[in-house]
Rosetta silent file (secondary structure, phi, psi, omega in degrees, C-alpha in Angstrom):
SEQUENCE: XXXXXXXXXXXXXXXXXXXXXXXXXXXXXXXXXXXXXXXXXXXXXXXXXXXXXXXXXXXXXXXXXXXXXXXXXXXXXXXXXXXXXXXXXXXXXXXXXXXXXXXXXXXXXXXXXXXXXXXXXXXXXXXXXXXXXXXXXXXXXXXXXXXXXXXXXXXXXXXXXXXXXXXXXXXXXXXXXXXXXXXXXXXXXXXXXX
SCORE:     score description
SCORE:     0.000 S_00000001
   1 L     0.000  122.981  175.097    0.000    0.000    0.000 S_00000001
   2 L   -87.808  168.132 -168.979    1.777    3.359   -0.553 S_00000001
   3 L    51.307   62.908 -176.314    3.127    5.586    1.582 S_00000001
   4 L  -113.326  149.038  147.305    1.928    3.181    4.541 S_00000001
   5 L  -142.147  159.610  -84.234    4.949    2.493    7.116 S_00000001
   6 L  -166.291  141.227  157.990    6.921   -0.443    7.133 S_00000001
   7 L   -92.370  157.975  143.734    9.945   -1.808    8.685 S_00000001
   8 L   -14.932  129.761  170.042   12.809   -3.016    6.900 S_00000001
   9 L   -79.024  158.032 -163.119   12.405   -7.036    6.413 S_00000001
  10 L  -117.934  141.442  146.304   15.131   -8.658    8.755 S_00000001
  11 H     1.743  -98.057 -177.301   17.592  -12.245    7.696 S_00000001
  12 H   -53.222  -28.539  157.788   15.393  -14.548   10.048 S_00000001
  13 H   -46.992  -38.632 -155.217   12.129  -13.566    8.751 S_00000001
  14 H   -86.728  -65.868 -165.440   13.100  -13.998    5.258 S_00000001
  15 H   -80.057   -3.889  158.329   14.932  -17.525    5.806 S_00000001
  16 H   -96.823    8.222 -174.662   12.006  -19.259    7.935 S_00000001
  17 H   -79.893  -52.680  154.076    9.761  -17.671    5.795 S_00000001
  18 H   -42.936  -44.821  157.461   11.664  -19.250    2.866 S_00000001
  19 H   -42.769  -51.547 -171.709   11.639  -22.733    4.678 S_00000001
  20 H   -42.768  -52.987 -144.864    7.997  -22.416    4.889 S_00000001
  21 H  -102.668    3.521  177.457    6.827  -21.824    1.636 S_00000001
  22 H   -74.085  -73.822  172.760    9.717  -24.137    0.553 S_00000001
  23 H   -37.050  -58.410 -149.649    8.114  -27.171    2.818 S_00000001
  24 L   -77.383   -2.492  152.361    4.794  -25.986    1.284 S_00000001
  25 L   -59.221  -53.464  150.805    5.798  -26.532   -2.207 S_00000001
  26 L     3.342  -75.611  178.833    6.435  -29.811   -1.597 S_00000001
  27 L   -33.430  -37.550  178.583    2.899  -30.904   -2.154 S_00000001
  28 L   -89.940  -40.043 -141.832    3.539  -29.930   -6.019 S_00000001
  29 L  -107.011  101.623  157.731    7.281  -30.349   -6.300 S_00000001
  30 L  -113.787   96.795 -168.665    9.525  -32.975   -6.022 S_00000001
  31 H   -29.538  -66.641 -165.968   12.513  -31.288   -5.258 S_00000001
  32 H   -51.792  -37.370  163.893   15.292  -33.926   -5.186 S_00000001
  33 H   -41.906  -64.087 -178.804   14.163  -34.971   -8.304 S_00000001
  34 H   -73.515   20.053  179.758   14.426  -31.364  -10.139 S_00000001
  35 H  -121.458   -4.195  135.196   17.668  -30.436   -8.177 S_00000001
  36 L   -69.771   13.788  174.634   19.401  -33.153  -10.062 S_00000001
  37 L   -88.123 -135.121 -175.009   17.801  -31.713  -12.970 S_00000001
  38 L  -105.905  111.767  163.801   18.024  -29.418  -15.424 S_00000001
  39 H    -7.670  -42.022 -171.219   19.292  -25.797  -13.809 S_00000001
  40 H   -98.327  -32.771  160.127   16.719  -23.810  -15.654 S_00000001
  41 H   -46.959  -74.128  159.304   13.722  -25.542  -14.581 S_00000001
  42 H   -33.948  -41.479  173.613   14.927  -25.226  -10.952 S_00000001
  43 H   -78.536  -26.620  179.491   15.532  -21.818  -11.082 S_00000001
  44 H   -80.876   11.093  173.590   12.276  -21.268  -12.863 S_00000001
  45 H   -89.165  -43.058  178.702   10.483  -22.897   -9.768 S_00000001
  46 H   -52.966  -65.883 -118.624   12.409  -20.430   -7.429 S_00000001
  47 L  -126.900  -19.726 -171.465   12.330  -17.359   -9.490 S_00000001
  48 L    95.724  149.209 -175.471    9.333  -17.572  -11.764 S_00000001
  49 L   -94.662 -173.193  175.111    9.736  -18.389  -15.557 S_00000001
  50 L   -73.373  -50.436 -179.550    9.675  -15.284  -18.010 S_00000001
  51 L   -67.070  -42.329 -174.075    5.784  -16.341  -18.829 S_00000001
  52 L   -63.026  -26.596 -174.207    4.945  -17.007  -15.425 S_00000001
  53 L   -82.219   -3.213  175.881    5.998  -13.743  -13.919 S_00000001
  54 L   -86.228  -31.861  160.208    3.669  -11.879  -16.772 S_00000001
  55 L   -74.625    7.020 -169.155    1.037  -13.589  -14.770 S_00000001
  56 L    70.361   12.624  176.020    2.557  -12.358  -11.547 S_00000001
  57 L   -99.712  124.798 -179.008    4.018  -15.721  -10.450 S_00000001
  58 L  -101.960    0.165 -166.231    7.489  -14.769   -9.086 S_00000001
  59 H    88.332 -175.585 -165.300    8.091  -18.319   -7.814 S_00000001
  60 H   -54.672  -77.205  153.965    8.881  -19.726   -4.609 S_00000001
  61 H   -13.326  -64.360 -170.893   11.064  -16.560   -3.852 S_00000001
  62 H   -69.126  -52.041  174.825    8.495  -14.049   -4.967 S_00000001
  63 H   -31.045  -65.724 -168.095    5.754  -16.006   -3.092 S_00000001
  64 H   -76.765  -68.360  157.547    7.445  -14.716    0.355 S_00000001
  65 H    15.813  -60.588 -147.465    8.133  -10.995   -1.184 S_00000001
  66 H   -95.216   -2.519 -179.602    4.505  -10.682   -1.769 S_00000001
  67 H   -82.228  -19.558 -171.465    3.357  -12.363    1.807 S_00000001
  68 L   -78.798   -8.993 -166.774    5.928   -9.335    3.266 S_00000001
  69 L    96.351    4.500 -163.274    3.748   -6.755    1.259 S_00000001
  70 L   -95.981  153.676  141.053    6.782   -5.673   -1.341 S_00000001
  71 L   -29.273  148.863  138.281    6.423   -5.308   -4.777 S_00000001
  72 L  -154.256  146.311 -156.219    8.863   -7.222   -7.086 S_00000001
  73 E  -121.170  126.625 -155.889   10.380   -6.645   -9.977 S_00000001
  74 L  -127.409  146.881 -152.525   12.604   -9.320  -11.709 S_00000001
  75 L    19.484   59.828  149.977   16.119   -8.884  -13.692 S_00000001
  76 L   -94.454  111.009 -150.919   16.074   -5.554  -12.706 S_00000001
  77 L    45.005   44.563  160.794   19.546   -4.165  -13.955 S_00000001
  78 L    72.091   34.781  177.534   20.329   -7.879  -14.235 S_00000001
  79 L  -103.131  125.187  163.319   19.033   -8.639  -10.228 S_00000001
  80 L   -61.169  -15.303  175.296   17.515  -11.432  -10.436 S_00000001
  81 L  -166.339  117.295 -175.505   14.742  -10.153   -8.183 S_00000001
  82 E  -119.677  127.317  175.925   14.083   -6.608   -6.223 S_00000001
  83 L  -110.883  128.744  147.134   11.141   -6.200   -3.799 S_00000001
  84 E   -92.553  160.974  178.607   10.141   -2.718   -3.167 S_00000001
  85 L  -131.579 -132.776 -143.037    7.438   -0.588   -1.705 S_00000001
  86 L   170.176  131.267 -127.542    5.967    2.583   -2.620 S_00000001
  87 L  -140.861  153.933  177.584    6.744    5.914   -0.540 S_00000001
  88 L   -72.271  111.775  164.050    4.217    8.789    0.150 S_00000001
  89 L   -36.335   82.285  140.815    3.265   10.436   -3.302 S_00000001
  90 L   -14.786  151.208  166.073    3.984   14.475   -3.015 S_00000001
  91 L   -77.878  -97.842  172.759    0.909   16.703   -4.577 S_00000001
  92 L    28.823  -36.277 -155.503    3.378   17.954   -6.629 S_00000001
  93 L  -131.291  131.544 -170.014    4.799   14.570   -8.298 S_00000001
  94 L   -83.772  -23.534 -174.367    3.237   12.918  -10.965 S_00000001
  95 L  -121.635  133.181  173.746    4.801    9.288  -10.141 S_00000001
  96 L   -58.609   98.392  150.488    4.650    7.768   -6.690 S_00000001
  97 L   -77.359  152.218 -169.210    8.651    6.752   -5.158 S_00000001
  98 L  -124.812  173.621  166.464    9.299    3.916   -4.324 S_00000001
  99 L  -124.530  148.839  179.945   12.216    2.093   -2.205 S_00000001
 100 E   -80.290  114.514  151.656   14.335   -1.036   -2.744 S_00000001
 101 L  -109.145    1.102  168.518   14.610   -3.000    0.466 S_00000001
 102 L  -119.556  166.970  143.252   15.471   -6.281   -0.988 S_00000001
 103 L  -138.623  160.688 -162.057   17.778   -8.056   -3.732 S_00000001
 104 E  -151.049  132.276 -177.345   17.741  -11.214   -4.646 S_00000001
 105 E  -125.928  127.775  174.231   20.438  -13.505   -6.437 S_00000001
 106 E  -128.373  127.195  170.992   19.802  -17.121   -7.047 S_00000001
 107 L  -141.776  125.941 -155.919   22.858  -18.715   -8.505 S_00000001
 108 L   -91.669  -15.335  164.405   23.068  -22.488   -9.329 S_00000001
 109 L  -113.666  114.980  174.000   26.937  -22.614   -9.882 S_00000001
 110 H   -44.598  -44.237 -144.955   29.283  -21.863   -6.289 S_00000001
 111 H   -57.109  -43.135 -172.650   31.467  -20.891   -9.179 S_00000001
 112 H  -102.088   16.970 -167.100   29.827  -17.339   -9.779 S_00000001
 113 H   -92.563    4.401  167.845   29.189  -16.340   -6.396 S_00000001
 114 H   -56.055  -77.888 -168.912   32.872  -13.849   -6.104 S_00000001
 115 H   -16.783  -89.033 -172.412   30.596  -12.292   -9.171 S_00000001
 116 H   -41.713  -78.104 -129.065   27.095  -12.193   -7.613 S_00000001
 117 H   -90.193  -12.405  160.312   28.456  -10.962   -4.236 S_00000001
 118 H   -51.775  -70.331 -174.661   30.709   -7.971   -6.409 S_00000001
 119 H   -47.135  -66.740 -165.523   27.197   -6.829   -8.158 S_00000001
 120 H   -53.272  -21.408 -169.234   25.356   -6.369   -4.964 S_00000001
 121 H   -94.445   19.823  138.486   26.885   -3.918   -3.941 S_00000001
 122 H   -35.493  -36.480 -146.980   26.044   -1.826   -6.881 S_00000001
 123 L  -134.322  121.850 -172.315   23.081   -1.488   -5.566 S_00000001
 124 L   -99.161  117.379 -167.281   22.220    0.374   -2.187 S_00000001
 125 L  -128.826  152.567  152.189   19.423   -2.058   -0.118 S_00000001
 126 L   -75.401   -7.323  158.904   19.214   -2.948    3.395 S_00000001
 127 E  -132.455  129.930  177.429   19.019   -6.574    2.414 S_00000001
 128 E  -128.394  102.204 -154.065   21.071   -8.620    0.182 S_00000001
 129 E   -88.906  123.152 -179.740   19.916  -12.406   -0.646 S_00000001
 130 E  -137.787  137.114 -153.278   22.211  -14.549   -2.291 S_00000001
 131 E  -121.230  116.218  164.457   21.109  -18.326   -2.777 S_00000001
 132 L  -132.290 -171.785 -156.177   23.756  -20.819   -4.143 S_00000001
 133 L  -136.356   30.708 -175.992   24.300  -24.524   -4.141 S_00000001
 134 L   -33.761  162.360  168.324   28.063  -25.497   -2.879 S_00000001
 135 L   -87.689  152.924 -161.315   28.859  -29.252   -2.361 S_00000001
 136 H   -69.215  -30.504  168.647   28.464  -29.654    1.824 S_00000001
 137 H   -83.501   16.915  130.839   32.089  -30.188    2.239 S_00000001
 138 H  -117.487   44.471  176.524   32.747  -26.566    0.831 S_00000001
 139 H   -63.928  -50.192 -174.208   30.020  -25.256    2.501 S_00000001
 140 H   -60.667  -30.947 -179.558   32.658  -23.723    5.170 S_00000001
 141 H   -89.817  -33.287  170.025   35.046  -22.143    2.444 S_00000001
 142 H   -81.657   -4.087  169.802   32.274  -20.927    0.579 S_00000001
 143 H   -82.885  -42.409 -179.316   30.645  -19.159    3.918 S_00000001
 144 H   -52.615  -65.714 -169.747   34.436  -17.931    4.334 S_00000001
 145 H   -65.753  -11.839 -177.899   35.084  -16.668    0.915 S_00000001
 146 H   -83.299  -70.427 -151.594   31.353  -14.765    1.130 S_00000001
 147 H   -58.999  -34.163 -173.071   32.399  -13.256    4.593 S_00000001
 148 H   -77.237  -57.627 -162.912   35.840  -12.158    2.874 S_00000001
 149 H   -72.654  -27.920  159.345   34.448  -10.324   -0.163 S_00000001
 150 H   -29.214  -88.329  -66.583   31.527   -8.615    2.182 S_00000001
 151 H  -124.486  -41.985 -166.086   33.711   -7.672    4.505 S_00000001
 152 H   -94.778  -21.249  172.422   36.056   -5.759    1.938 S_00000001
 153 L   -83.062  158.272 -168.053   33.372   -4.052   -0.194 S_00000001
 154 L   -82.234   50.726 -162.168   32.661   -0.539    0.377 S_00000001
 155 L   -22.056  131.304  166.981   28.950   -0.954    1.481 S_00000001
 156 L   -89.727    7.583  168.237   26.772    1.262   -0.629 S_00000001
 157 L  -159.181  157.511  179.697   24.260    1.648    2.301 S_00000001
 158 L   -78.334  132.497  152.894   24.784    1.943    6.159 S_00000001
 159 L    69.615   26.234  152.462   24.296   -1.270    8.017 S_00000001
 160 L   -59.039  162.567  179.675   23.438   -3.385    5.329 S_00000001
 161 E  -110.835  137.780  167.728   23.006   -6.849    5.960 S_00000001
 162 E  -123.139  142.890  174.458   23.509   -9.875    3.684 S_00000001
 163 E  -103.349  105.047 -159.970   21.552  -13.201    3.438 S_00000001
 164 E  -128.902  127.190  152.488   23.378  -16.215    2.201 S_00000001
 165 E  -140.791  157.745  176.968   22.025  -19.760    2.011 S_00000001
 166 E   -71.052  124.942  146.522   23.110  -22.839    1.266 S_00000001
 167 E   -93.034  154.754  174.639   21.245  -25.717   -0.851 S_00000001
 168 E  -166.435  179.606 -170.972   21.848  -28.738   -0.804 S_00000001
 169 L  -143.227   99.898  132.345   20.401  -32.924   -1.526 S_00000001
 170 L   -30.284  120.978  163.300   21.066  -35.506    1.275 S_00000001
 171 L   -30.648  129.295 -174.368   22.195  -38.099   -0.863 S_00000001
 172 L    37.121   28.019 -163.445   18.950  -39.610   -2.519 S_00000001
 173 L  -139.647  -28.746  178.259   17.143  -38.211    0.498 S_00000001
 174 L  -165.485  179.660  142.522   15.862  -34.616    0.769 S_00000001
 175 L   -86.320  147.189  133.700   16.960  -30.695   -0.297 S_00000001
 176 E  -137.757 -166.098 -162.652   18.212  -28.814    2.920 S_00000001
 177 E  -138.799  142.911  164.008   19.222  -25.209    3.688 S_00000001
 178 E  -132.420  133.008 -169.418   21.566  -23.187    5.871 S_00000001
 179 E  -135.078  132.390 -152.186   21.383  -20.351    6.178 S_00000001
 180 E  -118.639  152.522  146.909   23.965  -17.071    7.421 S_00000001
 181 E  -102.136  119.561  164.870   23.462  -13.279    7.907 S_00000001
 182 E  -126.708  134.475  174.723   26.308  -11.353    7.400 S_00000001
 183 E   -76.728 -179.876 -174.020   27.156   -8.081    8.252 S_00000001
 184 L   -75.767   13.968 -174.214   29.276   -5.546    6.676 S_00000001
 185 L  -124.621   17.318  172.639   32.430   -5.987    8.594 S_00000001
 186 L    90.151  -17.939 -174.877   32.226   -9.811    7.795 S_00000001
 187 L   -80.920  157.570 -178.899   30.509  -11.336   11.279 S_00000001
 188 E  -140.838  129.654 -174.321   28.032  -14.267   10.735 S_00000001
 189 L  -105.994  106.181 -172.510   25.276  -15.266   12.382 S_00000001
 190 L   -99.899  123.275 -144.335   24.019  -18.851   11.097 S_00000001
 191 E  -102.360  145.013  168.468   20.339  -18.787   11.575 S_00000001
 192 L  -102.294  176.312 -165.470   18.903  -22.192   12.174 S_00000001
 193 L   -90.097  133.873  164.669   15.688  -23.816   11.208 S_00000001
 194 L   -22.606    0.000    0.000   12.721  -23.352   13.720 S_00000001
């Protein structure tokens, strides 16, 4: 609703929020199958397909966006997903501002995340989501190497936060998720599942 106000969305909100609607896919989905699958399917389950998102389906991802009340706007200036809200309208001003308070990265190869975690900070948000898929014995060098390139960029907003989780497949046996907040000086907080 514009110009209503709104806090900031916070790390743990986001990631059991994500679990949820994750579990609650389930019913349709069967994840282990499509996460041995083909890359672009998965991500179009997350993220919304190109068609689906003309219908307003943003995906798994989007699904929690629009239960926080945001907006969302997808490969905007090549983010895979930004939720915004909509700012009190001057008389004056013919178009209503808005604000960014989210970004969203989903990236299915560990491989690009120096990249992905460079790019955010293009962009000044108070939350910055980045989703990859390491194998679980580099989960710890890939939370390390995330914590290092934070921790060295030049935050374009005060007292951003970043959200990084982990996917992953139990052998033959499930997806699961872990998931870290890190601030801009590199500390991490690994938020567990309810």
């Amino acid at each position: 609703m514009a110009g209503e106000f709104r806090l900031t969305l916070g790390c743990r909100a986001f990631f059991f929020e994500f679990l949820s609607e994750f579990d609650k896919e389930k019913k349709r989905t069967d994840w282990e199958k499509l996460f041995c699958g083909s890359p672009g399917k998965w991500t179009g389950k997350m993220l919304g397909t190109r068609k689906s998102r003309r219908n307003g389906d943003y995906g798994v991802i989007g699904r929690i966006g629009k239960k926080f009340g945001y907006e969302i706007e997808a490969e905007w200036r090549r983010i895979d997903q930004i939720w915004y809200h909509y700012l009190p309208r001057p008389e004056t001003w013919k178009e209503t501002p808005w604000k960014i308070d989210v970004l969203i990265e989903h990236e299915n190869y560990i491989e690009n995340l120096d990249y992905t975690l460079f790019k955010f900070e293009e962009i000044s948000v108070p939350m910055k989501v980045g989703i990859f898929y390491p194998e679980s014995e580099d989960e710890e060098q890939s939370l390390r190497k995330s914590c290092e390139i934070i921790s060295k960029q030049i935050s374009s907003y005060p007292g951003a936060v970043h959200l990084i989780i982990f996917g992953f497949l139990e052998e033959g046996k499930r997806v699961y998720w872990h998931g870290y907040e890190i601030d801009v000086k590199g500390n991490v907080i690994k938020l567990h599942e309810p």
